[in-house]
Structure formats: C-alpha cells, structure tokens
N, C-alpha and C positions, 0 to 999 in steps of 0.2 A: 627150934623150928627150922625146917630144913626146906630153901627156897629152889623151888623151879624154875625153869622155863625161862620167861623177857620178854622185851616190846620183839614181837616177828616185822616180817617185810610191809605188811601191808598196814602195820599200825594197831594191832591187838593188844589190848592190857597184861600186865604180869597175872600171871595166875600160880597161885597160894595150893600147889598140891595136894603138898601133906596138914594144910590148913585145919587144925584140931574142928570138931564139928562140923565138917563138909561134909555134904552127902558123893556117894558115888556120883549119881548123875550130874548133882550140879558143879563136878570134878570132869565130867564128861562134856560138861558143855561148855563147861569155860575152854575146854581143850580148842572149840569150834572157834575159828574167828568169827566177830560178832557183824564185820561185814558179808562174811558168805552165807550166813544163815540167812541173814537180810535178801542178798540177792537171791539164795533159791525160794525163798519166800515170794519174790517179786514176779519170778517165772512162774512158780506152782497158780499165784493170782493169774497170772495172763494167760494163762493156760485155760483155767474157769470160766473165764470171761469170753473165749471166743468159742466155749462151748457152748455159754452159754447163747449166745447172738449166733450159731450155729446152729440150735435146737428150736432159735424163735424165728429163723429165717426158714426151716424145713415145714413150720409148723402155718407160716404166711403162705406158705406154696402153697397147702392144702386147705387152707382156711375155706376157697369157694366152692372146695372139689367135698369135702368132710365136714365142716363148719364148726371144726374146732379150730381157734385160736386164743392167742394170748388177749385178754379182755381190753385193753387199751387199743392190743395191733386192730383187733375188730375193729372199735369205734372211728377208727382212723381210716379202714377199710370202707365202710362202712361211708363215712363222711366223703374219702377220694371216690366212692363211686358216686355218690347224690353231687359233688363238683362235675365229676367227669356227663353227666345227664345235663345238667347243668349247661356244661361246655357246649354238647353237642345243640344243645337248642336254640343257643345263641347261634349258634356257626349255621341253623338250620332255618333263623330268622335273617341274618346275613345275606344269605343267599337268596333268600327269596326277595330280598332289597336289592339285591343286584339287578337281581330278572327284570324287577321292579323300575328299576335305576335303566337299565338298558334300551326295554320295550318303550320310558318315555321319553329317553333319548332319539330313538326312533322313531317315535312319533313327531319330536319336534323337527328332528331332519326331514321328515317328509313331509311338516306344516313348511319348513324353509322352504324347499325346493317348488312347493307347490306357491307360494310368495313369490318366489324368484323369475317361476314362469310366467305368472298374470306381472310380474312387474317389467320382464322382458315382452311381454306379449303387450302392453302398457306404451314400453319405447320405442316397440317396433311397429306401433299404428302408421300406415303408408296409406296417402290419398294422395291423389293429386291431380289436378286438370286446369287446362291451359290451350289457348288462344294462338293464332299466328300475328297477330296485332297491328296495330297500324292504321293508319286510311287506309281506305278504300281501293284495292287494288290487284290485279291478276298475278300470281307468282307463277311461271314455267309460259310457257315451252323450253326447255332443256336438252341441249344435247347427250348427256349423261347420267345416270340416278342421281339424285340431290336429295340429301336429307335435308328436313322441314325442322327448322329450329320456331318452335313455337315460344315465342318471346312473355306474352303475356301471361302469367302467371293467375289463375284465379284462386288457387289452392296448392300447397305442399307441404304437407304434414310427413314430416319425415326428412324431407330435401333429399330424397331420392331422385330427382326429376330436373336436370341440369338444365337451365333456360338460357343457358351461352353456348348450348351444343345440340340441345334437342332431344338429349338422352337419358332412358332412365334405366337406372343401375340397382340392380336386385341386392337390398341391406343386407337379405335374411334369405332362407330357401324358404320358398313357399308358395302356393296357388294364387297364383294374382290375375285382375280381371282388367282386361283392359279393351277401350272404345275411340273409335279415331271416328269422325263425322266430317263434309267436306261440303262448301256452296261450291259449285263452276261457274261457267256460261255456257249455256247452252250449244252455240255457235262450235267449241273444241270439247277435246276429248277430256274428263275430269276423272284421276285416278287419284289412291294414297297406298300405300304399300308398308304391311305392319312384319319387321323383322326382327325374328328372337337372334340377337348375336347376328350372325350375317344369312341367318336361313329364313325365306320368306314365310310368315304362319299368315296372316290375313292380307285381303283386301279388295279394294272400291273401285268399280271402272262406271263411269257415266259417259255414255259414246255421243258422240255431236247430232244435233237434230235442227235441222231448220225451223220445226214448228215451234220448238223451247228454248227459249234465251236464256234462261238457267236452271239448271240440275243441282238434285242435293241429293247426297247417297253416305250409308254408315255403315260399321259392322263391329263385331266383338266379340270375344270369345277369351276361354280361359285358359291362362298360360302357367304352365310350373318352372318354374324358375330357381338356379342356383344362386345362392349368392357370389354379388360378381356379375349375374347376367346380365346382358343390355340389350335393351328395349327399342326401338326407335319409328320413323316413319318417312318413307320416302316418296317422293315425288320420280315417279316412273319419264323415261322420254316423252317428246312430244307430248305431253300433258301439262294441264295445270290445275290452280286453285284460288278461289280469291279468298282475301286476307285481310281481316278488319279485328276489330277487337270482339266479335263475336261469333264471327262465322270461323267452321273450319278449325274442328277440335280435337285432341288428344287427353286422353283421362286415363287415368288404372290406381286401382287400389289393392290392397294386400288382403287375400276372402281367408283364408287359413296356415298358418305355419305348418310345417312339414319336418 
C-alpha cells in the first residue's frame, strides 16, 4: 500500500489514495478539507436564508396591495392592524378627556373668579355716616376754608372714613353716593362744601334771615371715584354750623364697583 498525502496546514486527516476499495469520488472528497466544505456549506445556508426573508419581506410589501402573503405574516398583519384601530381609539378617547378635562377646568376658573368677585365685592362693602359731635354748639365763622372733621362716628363699614381727619378715602374704584346735611342759626350765613380731592362737586348755602333763628339745608349726589380718592367737607368763610351729636351730617356709601 502506497501512502499519500498528510496532516495539511489547516488540520485535515491523512488520506489513504491508493486505498484498495475506494471509490473515485470518495478519493475526491477526501482530497477536500473537511473544514472548507463545512464553511462553503455554511455560506451556501446564509445565502438561502436571506433569500429566503427577502422573498417574505417583498411578499409583506404587497400583502395589502395583492393579498397574498406568507399565512403567519397575515395573521400578524392582520392582528398589528385590529392593535393599530385599537390604538387609535384610545388616543381618540384621550382626547376627548382632555377637551373634557380642559372645558371643566374652565369652568371651575370661572366658578373662581366669579367667587373671588362676590368675595371682593363682600370686603369692599363701604357705608358710612357720622356726626360733628359734641354739646351744643356753633362751629365758624372762619377766616379760611376749614375742613369739618366729623368726630362722631354712627357707622363704618369698611373704615374708609377717617374720624381724626374728616376724610374719606376711596378703597376701591367705584360709584359712591354720598350726603352731607347741616342745622345753622338762622341769624348767619350756614354753608358745607362737598370736595372730590380738592375740586368742589356739591354744596349747602342757608343765607341769614331775621324771621328764622335756624336753617337746615342738604344735598347729594353721585360720585366716581378712584381708588385713593378723597372725599371731604368744608366749612366755607364767614359761615358756620352747629354741632351736637345729631345735627349736621356726612354719609356715603359704595352703590357699584367699576
């Protein structure tokens, strides 16, 4: 027996050429290392294989256009569209919980605000009227305008209406009404003088009469006011007013916010 060949580089077994009873071929295959047949075996597979996810992927393209596909990729098609309906009608209930979510958001902002105003409109209740006080007694004749600090306090809701100064100071902007009323004595001239800030808006003259020893005269009217503004009442020259705890009054209340 006459021996061939040996171990090659890459590690192939001896092979038996003239090996009595060999066939040709399997003389021809042993020639082959047993690792290259392996590896083109391995390519000729991968080759198949991306034919074949080639052929099922051409075949998905057209599945909704032809409505041939592979019977699995269907069901699966099939299945991702009743998800994808699925999706959309959650995302279409979503939304309409938002609109939902927003509209009573909205509404409760505007239950707030509407709160906010009856509770501001609540704090900013303004009355108030008051007296010059005291016994019994004539105030002026005056050389110079005098403000009337009306001490007695019957009313002030708000404390708007300063009784160490005579002055009432606007909290809020708004239409406020306001009435000053005056006893004299007949004998002198009885005035009151009603000024927004320092511009005269009303006022009372009772002029002297020998027949009436006392005069009583009023007025009112309605004033818009900023907040800030001030209110007051003056005692014009040569005139006067008497002054007790009843007579000879200043009042105003707050009729509307603005």
């Amino acid at each position: 027996m006459h021996l061939i060949g040996g171990q090659n580089a890459i590690g192939h077994h001896e092979i038996l050429f003239n090996e009595p009873g060999g066939s040709q071929q399997s003389k021809l295959r042993s020639l082959v290392p047993e690792t290259t047949w392996k590896m083109n075996f391995n390519i000729l597979f991968g080759f198949f294989l991306l034919f074949c996810v080639s052929i099922s992927a051409q075949e998905n393209s057209s599945a909704p256009e032809t409505g041939s596909c592979v019977p699995n990729m269907c069901n699966l098609l099939q299945e991702f569209g009743a998800m994808t309906e699925k999706l959309k009608a959650v995302e279409a209930r979503l939304q309409d919980s938002e609109t939902t979510l927003k509209n009573t958001q909205t509404r409760l902002s505007d239950s707030e605000n509407q709160i906010r105003e009856l509770k501001n409109i609540e704090e900013t209740k303004v009355v108030f009227s008051a007296t010059l006080g005291g016994p019994g007694r004539n105030i002026g004749p005056f050389n110079t305008y005098t403000t009337l600090i009306f001490r007695r306090v019957i009313t002030n809701i708000g404390n708007a209406y300063n009784a160490a100064t005579g002055i009432f100071t606007a909290p809020v902007a708004g239409v406020y009404y306001f009435s000053m009323f005056l006893h004299a004595g007949g004998f002198r001239t009885g005035a009151m003088l009603l000024f927004k800030n320092s511009k005269l808006m009303l006022q009372i003259y009772e002029h002297p009469s020998n027949s009436d020893r006392s005069d009583n005269g009023g007025n009112a009217g309605f004033l818009l006011l900023q907040r800030g503004d001030q209110v007051y009442v003056q005692l014009p020259v040569g005139s006067h007013v008497w002054a007790n705890n009843y007579s000879t009054t200043f009042s105003g209340f707050l009729a509307n916010l603005v």
